[in-house]
C-alpha positions in Angstrom: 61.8 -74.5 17.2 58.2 -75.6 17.7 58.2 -74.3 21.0 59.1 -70.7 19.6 56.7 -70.8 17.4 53.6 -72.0 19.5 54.7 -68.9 22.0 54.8 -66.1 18.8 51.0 -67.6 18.0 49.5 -67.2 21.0 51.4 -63.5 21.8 49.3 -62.5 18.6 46.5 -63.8 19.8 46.6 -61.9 23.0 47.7 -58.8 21.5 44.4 -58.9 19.2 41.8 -59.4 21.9 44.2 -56.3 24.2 44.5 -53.9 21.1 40.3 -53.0 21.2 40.6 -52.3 24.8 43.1 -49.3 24.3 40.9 -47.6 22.5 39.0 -46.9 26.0 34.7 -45.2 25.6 33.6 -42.5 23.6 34.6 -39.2 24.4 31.2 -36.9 25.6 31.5 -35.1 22.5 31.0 -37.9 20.3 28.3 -38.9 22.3 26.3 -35.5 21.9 26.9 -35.8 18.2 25.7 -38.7 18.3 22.6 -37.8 19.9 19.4 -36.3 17.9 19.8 -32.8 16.8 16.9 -30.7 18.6 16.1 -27.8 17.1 14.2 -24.7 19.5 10.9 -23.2 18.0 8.3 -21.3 19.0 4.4 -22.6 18.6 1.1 -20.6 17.9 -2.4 -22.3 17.7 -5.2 -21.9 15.1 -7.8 -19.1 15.7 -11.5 -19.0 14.1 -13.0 -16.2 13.8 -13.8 -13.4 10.5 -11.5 -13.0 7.6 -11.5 -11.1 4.6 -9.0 -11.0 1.4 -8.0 -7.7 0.6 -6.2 -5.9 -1.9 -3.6 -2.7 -1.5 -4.4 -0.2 -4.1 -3.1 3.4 -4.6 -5.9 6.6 -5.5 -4.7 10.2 -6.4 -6.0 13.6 -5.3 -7.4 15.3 -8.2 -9.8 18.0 -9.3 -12.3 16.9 -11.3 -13.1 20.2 -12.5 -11.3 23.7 -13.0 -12.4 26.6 -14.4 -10.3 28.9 -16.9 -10.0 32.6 -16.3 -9.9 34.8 -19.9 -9.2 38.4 -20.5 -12.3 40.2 -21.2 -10.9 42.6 -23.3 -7.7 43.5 -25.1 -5.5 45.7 -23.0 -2.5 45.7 -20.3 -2.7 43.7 -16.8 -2.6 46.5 -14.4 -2.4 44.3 -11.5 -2.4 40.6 -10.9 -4.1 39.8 -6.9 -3.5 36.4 -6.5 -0.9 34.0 -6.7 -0.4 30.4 -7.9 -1.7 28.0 -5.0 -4.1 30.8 -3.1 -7.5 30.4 -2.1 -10.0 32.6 -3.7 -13.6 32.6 -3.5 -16.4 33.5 -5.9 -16.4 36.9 -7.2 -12.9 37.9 -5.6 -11.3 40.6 -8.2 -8.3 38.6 -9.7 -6.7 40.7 -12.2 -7.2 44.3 -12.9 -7.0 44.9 -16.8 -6.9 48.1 -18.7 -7.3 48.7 -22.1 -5.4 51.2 -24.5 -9.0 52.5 -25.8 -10.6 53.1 -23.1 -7.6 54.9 -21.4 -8.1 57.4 -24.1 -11.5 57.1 -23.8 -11.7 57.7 -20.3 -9.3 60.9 -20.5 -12.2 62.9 -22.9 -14.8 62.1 -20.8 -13.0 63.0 -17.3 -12.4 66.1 -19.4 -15.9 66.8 -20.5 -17.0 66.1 -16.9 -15.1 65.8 -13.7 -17.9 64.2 -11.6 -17.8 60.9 -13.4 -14.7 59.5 -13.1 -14.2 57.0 -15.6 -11.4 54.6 -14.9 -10.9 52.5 -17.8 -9.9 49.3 -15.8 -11.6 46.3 -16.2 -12.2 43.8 -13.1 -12.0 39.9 -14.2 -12.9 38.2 -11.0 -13.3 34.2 -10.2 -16.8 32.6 -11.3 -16.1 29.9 -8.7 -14.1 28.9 -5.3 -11.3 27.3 -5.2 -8.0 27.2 -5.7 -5.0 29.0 -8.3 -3.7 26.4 -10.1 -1.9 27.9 -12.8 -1.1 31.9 -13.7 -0.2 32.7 -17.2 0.6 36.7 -17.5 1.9 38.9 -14.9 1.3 42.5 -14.1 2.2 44.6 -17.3 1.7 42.3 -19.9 -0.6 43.0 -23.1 -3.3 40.4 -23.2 -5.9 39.7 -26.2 -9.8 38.7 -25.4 -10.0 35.2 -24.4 -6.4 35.1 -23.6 -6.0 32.5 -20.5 -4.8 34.1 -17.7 -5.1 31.8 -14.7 -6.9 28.7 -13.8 -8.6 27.8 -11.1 -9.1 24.7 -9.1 -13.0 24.1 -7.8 -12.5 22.7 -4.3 -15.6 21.1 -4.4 -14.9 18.7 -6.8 -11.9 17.1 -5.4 -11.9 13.4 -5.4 -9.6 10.8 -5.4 -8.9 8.4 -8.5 -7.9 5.0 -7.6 -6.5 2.9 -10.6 -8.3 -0.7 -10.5 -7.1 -3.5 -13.0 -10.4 -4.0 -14.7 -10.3 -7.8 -13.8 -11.2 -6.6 -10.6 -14.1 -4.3 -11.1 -16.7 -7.1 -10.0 -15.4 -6.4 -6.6 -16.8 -2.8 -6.4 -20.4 -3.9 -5.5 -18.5 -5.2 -2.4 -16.9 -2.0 -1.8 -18.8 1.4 -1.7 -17.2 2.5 1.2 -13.4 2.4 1.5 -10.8 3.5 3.9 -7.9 6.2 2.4 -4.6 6.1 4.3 -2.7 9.6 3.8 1.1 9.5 4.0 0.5 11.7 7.6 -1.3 8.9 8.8 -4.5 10.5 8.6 -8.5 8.3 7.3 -10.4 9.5 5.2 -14.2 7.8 4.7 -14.6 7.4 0.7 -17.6 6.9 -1.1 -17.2 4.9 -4.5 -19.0 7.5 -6.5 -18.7 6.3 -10.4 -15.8 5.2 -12.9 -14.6 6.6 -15.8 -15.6 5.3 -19.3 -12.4 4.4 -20.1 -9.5 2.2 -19.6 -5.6 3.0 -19.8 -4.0 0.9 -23.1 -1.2 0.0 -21.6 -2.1 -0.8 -17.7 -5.6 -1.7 -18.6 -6.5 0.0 -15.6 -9.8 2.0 -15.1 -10.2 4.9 -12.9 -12.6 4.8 -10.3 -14.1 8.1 -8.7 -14.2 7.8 -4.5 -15.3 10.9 -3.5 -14.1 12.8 0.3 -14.7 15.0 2.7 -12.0 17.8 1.7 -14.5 21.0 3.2 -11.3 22.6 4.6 -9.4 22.6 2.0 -6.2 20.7 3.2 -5.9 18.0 0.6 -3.4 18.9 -1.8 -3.9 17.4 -5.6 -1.7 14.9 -6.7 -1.1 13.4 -3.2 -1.6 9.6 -2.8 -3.1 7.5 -0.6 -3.4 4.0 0.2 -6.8 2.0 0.4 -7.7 -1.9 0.8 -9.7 -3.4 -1.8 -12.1 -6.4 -0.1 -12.5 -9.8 -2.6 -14.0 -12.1 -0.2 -14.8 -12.6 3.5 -15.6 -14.9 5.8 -17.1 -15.7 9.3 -15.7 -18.9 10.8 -12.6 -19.5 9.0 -9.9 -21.1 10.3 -6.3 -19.6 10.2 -2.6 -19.3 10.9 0.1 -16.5 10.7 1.5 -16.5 7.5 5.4 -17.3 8.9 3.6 -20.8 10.2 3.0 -22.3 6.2 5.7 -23.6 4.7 5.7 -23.9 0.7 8.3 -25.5 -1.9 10.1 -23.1 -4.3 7.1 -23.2 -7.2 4.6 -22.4 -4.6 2.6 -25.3 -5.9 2.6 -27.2 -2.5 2.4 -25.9 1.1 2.6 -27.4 5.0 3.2 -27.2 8.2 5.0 -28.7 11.3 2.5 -29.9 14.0 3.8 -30.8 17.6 2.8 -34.1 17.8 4.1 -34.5 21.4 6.0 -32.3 23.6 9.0 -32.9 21.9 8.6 -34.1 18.4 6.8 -31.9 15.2 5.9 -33.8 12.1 5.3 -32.1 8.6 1.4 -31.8 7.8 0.5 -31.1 3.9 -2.3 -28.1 4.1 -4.5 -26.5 1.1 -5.3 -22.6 1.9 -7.8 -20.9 1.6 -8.1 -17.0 1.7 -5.1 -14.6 2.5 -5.1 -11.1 4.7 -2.2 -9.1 5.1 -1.1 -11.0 8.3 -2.6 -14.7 8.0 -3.9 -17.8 6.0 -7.1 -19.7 6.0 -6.0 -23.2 6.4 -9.0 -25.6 4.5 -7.5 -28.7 4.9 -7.0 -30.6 7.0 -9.5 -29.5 10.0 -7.3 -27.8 12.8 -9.0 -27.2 16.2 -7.8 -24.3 18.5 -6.3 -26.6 20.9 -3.6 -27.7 18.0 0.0 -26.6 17.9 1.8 -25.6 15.4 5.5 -24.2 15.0 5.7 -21.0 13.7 9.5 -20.1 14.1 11.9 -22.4 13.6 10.2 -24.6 11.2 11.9 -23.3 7.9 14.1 -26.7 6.6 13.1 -29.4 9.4 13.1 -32.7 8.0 9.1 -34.6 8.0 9.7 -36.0 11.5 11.9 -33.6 13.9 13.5 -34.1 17.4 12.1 -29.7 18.5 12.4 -28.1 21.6 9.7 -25.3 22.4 10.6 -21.7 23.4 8.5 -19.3 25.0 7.7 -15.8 23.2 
């Protein structure tokens, strides 16, 4: 019985040091799991050079001043010459008007002498260039004196109005010259020219006058255009495309990932500076040109990351 029972022990015993051993290694999957994730990226390097800070504003095509045809006299339109959106110039005949009176009027004295030829129509012609904004009676009606019966645009004074929060009017003296994008793609060179004594309630926004070149006449009102408003510039700053800063969810904290070798990118806390449409001045800390920074493939790496670089 004793013998049986020292042969079961030590069959256990070999069984326990066997049973590890059929497990065999680790399959090559597990290993690569295993193994550091690398993640690819691409890198870009700080540039120094001029910046400026700008801000996108909107300006509208408007006439600063339009003239308002009246009826000289109380009578019926004969004929109206023009039509809503033409180009007249100063002195054109616009509408021809003749009065009831002087119809009668004009009949005696044709009568009494056939040499003179009395009419009876009235001419009402523009006192300025520009163009027909607006026509109020058509041929046949009966208008009063000082009846409206068109208005005209002057297409000298058209200028653009660009709508500036008034917290940013300080910035004007900066910028007396501005750029004008039109929807077409076409520049225009504005001139700041002066700004309206008053300020919309609501919007608290104050219109500001930039005057254009519009001598042939191909600027419609009401169109918009874009412009970039300059608040600060510099010379030697140093900066970074915007997809390379990182920030936390607030916007309260912002970083970067710096290669540190050729394979590993660690997470560098930054303060910014100024912003253009495309890139940020980086203040701290001091970056050289010869740094490099991830800027794709950056978003969600841990502090210290295992990264693989890819060329663009």
């Amino acid at each position: 019985m004793r013998n049986k029972t020292v042969l079961l022990t030590y069959s256990l015993l070999l069984f326990s040091f066997l049973l590890p051993s059929c497990h065999g290694k680790p399959s090559s999957d597990e290993e690569e799991q295993q193994q550091e994730t690398v993640t690819p990226v691409t890198v870009t390097q700080p540039v120094v050079g001029a910046m400026q800070e700008e801000i996108e504003l909107n300006a509208v095509a408007s006439f600063l001043q339009k003239n308002t045809i009246k009826a000289t006299t109380d009578g019926y339109l004969k004929s109206v010459n023009v039509v809503e959106g033409q180009k007249v110039a100063e002195g054109q005949t616009l509408f021809v008007l003749k009065g009831k009176e002087a119809e009668n009027l004009g009949a005696t004295i044709n009568n009494l002498d056939t040499a003179i030829h009395f009419t009876s129509q009235v001419k009402i012609t523009a006192n300025s260039g520009g163009f027909v904004a607006n026509i109020a009676h058509q041929t046949g009606d009966y208008v009063q004196e000082g009846d409206v019966l068109a208005e005209i645009s002057n297409a000298g004074s058209l200028v653009f109005l660009m709508q500036l929060p008034y917290e940013l009017t300080p910035y004007l003296s900066k910028n007396k010259t501005l750029d004008l994008e039109l929807p077409n793609g076409r520049v225009l060179k504005g001139t700041v020219s002066s700004a309206m004594p008053a300020v919309d309630p609501v919007s608290q926004t104050q219109s500001i006058v930039i005057k254009v070149n519009n001598s042939d006449g191909t600027i419609p009102e009401n169109l918009i255009a874009k412009l970039r408003l300059i608040k600060n510039m510099k010379n030697n700053a140093v900066s970074l495309p915007k997809e390379a800063v990182l920030a936390d969810e607030t916007q309260e904290h912002f970083w970067i990932m710096k290669m540190m070798d050729e394979e590993t990118a660690v997470k560098i806390p930054i303060e910014k500076g100024i912003e253009s449409a495309k890139r940020i001045e980086i203040l701290s800390p001091k970056f050289s040109p010869d740094d490099t920074i991830l800027v794709t493939g950056n978003y969600g790496l841990p502090d210290t990351a295992k990264v693989v670089i890819n060329e663009l």
